[in-house]
C-alpha positions as CSV (number, residue, x, y, z in Angstrom):
1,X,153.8,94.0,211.2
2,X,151.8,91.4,209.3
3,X,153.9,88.6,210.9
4,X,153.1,90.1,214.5
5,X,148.9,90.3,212.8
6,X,148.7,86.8,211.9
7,X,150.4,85.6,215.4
8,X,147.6,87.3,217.1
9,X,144.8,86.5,215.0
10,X,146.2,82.8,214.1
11,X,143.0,81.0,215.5
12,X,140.9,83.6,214.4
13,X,142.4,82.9,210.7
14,X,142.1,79.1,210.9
15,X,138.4,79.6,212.3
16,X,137.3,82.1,209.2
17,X,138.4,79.6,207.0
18,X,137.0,76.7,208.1
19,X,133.7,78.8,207.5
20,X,134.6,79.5,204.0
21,X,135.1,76.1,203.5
22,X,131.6,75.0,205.4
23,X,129.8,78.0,202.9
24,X,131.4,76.7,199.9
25,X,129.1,75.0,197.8
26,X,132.2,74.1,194.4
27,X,134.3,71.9,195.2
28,X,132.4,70.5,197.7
29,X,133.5,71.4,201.5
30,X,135.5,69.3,203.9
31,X,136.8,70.3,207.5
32,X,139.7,67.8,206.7
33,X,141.1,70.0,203.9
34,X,142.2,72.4,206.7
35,X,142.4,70.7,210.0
36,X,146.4,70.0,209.0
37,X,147.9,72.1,205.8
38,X,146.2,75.9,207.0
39,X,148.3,76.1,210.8
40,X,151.4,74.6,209.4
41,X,151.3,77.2,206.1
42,X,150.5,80.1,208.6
43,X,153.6,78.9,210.7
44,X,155.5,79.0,207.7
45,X,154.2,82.6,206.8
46,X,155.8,84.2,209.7
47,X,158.6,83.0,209.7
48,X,159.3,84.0,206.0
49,X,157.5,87.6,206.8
50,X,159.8,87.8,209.9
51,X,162.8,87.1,207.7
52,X,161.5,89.0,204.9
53,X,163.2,87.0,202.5
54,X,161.6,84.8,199.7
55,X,159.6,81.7,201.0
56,X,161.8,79.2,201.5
57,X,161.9,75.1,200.1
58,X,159.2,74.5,202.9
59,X,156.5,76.3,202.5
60,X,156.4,74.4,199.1
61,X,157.1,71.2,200.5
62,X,154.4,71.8,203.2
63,X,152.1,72.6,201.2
64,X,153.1,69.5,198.6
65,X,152.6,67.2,201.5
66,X,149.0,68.9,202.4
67,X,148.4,68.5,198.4
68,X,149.3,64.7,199.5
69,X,147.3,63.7,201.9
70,X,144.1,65.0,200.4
71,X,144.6,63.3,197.5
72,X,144.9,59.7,199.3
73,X,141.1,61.1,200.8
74,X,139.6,61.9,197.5
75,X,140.0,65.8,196.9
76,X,140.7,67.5,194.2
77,X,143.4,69.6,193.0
78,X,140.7,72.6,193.1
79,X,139.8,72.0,196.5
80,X,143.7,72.5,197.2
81,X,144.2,76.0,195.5
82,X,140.7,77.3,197.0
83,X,142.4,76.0,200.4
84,X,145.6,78.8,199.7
85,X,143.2,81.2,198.5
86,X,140.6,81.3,201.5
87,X,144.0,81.8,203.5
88,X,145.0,85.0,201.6
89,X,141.4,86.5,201.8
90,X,141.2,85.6,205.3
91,X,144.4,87.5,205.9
92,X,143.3,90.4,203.8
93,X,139.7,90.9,205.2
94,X,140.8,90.9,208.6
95,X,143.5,93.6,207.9
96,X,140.8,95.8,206.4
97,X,138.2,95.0,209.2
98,X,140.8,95.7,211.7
99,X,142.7,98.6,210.2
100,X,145.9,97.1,210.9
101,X,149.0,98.7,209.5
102,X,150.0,96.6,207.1
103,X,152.8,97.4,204.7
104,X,152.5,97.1,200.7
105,X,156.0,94.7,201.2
106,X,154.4,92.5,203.8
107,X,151.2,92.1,201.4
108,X,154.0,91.0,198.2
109,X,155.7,88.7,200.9
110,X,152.1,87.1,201.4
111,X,151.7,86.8,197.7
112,X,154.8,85.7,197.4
113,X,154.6,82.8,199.8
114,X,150.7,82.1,198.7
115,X,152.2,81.5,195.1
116,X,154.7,78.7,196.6
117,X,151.8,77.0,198.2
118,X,149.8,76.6,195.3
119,X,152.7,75.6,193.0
120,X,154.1,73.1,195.8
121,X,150.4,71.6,196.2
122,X,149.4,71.7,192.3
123,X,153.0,70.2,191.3
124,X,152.8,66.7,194.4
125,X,149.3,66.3,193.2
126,X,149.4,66.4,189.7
127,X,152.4,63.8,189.9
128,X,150.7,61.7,192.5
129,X,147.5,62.1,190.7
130,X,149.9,60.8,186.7
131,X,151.0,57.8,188.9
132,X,147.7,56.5,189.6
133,X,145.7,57.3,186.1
134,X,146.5,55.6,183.2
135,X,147.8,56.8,180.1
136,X,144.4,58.5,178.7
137,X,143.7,59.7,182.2
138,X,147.3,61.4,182.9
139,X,146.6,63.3,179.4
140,X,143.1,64.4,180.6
141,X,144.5,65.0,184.0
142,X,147.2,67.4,183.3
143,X,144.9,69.1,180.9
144,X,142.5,69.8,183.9
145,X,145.6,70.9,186.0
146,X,146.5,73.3,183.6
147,X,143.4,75.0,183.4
148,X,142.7,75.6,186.9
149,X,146.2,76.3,187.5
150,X,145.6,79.0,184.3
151,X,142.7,80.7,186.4
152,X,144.6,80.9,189.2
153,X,147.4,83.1,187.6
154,X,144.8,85.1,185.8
155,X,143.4,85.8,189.3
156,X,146.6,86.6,190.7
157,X,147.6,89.2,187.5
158,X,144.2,91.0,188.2
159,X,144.9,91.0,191.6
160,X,148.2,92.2,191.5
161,X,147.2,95.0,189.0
162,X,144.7,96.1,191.2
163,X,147.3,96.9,194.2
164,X,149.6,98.8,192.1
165,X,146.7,100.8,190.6
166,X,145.3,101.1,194.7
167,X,148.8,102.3,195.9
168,X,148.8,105.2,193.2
169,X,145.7,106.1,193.9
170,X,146.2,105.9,197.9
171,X,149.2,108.7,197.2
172,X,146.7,111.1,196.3
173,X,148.7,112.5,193.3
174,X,146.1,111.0,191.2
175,X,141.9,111.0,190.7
176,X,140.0,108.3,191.1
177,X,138.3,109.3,188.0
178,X,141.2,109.4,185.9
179,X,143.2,106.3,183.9
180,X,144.4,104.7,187.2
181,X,141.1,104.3,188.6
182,X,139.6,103.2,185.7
183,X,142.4,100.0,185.9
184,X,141.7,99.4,189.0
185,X,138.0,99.4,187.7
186,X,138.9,97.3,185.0
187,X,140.6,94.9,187.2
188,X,138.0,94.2,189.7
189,X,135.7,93.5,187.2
190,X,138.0,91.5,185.5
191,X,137.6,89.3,189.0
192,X,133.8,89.8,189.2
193,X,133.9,87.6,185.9
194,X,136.1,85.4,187.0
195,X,134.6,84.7,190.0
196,X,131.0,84.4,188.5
197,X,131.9,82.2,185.7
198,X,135.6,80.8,186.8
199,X,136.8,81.6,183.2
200,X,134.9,79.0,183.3
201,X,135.9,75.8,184.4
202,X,133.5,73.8,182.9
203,X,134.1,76.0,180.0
204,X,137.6,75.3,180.2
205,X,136.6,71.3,180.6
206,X,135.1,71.6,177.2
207,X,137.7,73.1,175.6
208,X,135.4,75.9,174.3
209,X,135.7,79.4,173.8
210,X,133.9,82.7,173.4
211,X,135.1,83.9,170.3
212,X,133.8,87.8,168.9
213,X,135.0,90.8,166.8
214,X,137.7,92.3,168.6
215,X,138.6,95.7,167.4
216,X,142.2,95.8,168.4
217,X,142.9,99.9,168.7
218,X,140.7,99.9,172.3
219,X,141.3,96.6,172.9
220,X,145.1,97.1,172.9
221,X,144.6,100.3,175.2
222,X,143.5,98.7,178.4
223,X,145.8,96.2,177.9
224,X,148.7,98.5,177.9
225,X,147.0,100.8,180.4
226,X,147.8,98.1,183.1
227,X,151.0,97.2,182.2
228,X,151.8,101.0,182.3
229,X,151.2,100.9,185.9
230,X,152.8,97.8,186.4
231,X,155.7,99.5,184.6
232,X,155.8,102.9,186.3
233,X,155.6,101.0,189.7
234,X,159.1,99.3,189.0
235,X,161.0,102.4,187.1
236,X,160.5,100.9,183.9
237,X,159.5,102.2,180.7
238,X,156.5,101.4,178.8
239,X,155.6,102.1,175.0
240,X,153.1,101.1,172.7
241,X,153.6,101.6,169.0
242,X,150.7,103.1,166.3
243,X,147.9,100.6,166.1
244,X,146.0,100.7,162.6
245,X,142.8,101.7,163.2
246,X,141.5,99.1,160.7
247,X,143.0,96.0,162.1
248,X,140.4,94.0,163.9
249,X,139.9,90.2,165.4
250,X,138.4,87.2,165.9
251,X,139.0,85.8,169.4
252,X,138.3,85.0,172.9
253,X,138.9,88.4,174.3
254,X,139.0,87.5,178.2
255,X,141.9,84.8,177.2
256,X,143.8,86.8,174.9
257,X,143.5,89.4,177.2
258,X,145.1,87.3,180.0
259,X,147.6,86.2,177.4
260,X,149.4,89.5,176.7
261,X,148.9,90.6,180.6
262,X,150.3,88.0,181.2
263,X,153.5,88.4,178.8
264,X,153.6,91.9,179.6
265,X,154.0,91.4,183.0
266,X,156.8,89.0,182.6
267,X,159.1,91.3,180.5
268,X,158.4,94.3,183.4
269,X,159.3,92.0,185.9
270,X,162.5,90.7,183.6
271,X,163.8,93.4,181.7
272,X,166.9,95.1,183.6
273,X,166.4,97.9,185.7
274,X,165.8,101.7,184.1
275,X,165.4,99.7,180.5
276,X,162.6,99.5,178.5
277,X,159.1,97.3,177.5
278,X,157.7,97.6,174.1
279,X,153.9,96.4,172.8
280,X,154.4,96.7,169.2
281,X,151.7,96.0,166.5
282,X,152.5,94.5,162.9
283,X,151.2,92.3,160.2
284,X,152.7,90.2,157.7
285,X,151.1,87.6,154.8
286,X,147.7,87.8,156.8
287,X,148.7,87.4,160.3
288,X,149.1,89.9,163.4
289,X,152.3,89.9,165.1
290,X,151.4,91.4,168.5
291,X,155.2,91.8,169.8
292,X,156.1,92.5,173.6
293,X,160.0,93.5,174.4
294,X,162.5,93.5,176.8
295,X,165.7,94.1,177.8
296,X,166.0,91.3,180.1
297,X,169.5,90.7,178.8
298,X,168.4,87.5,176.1
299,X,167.7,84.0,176.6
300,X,171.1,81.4,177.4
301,X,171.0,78.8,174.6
302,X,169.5,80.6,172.0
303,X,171.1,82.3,168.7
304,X,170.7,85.8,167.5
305,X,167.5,85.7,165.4
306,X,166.5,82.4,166.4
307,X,162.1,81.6,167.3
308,X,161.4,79.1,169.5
309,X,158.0,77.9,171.7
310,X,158.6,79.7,175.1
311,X,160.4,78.6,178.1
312,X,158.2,76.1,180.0
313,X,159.8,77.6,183.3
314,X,160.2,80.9,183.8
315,X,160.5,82.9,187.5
316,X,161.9,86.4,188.1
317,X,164.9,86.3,190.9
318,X,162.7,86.7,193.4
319,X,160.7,83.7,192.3
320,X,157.5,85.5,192.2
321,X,154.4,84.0,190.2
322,X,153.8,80.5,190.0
323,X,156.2,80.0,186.6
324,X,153.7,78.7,184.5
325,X,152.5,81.5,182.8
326,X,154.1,81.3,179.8
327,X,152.7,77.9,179.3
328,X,149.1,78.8,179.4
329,X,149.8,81.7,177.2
330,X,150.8,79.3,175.0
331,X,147.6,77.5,175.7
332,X,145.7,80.5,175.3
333,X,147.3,81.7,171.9
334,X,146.9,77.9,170.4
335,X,143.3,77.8,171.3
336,X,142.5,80.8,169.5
337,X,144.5,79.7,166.2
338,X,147.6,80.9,166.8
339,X,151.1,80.7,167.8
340,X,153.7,82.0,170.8
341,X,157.3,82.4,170.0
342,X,160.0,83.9,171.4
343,X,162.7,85.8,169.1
344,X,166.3,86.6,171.0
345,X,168.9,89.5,170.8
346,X,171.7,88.0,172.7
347,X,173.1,90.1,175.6
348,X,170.4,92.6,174.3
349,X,166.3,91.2,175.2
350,X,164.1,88.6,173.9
351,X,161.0,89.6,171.9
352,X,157.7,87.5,172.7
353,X,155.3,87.2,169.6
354,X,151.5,86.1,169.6
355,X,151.3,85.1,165.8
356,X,147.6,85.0,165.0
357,X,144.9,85.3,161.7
358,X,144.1,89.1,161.5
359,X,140.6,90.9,159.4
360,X,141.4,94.1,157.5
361,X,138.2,95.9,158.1
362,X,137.4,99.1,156.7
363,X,133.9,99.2,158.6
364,X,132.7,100.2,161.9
365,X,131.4,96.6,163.4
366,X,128.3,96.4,165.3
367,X,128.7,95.8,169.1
């Protein structure tokens, strides 16, 4: 049905999102990002939503050459993944205006194929963009790649925990004023602030942070109250073990939020099917191990016991996500002065661990 919606409304699509691009005052507009890379992705679209299988090689490849060609004019690699996203919110507003019948799967397929066109433009222009820079520029280049390629992922998390919390709801087995409407609460303002401050990226440019008092109990409860969701959506089970109600920490919580989302999002989509994911709590010589587990079947390579950084490349079967997630969690646990490591049970799961300073506090802390 969405493929048969886009067909129809194809110029109405490319038209919409010219005017986004004309209103858009960061990074600055330009006719030319669209005139060529938004018909060709849209072709692309239907056929994949027609075939309903993954997105194929193309759409990537498409989209890399799009990433191309606006680079030789000057544009950066934000004004490429803004290009994707207008697409996707075009698609989406219109459905809503127009009540179309649109199917959660066709909606996943979209996501699905959005994702390879940001990975297939981000990937050609961040090589073309290393050829061209020299040695100090490359290093400050893929830095700046990796951050807006980090709010991007964070934006498609939120996104993609509000839908599961919207289809629960839209079964009417559940209030809206009950733990899944307060996710999908949660999540939208979760893309309120990123939207408003863009997590930020002249934060992010800085290499700064917003570090407070986190006190881990409630902090660790809406974390695990999406990934619940997430979990109960794909037959999985979740479990959170006790959280000392003393523990508390010092951190950027909108990162380390999107860090263990993040994590926990990857073992529900990993772990086998009817298994379990466990968010377990534990300290040891003055650090917090914040543990997520699987039972994704272990890690090839890797011995019984053994720690080691994360894979830099990790996709489900479906190729879903943009595979760089675990590298920004990385990011995102280093910058607040810890570690990521992964621990393996061969033929068993793999056990991701956010190793970080913890305060025993035995006071209430001021707000």
């Amino acid at each position: 049905m969405l493929a048969e919606f886009i067909s129809i409304n194809r110029d109405e699509i490319i038209e919409r999102c010219r005017a986004k691009v004309a209103n858009r005052s960061m990074p600055p507009p330009s006719k030319a990002e669209i005139d060529r890379g938004v018909p060709l992705f849209l072709n692309q679209l239907i056929e994949a939503l027609h075939s309903r299988h993954s997105p194929n090689a193309a759409i990537g490849e498409l989209a890399g050459e799009h990433g191309h060609d606006l680079l030789l004019q000057g544009f950066s690699v934000s004004q490429v993944v803004h290009d994707y996203g207008d697409v996707c919110q075009t698609i989406t507003e219109l459905a809503v205006e127009t009540e179309a019948p649109i199917s959660a799967d066709d909606f996943k397929t979209l996501n699905r194929c959005l994702d390879e066109a940001i990975a297939g433009a981000v990937t050609i222009y961040a090589g073309e963009s290393q050829e061209r820079a020299s040695a100090s520029q490359r290093e400050a280049t893929s830095r700046s790649n990796e951050r807006v390629s980090f709010l991007v992922h964070e934006l498609r998390n939120l996104v993609n925990t509000a839908l599961v919390a919207f289809e629960v709801l839209k079964t009417g087995n559940v209030g809206v004023s009950g733990s899944t409407g307060a996710v999908l609460q949660r999540s939208l303002l979760g893309l309120r602030n990123l939207i408003a401050h863009s997590l930020d990226e002249v934060r992010m440019s800085k290499g700064t942070l917003n570090p407070r008092r986190i006190e881990l109990p409630l902090f660790i409860s809406d974390v695990a109250a999406a990934a619940a969701l997430e979990a109960s959506a794909r037959g999985i089970t979740f479990s959170v073990g006790p959280i000392p109600e003393e523990l508390t920490i010092d951190a950027d919580p909108q990162i380390l939020a999107a860090v263990l989302g993040n994590l926990l999002q990857n073992a529900i989509k990993f772990t086998r099917p009817d298994t379990e994911v466990t968010l377990r709590l534990r300290t040891r010589d003055g650090r917090l191990l914040i543990e997520v587990g699987d039972e994704c079947g272990g890690l090839p390579g890797m011995a019984a016991g053994q720690e080691s950084p994360p894979p830099v490349d990790q996709r489900a079967a479906d190729r879903t996500g943009l595979g760089v997630g675990l590298a920004f969690s990385r990011w995102g646990v280093e910058s607040n002065g810890g570690r990521l490591y992964v621990r393996n049970v061969p033929d068993q799961g793999c056990t991701f661990v956010v190793d970080l300073p913890f305060i025993p506090s035995f006071t209430k802390v001021p707000a």
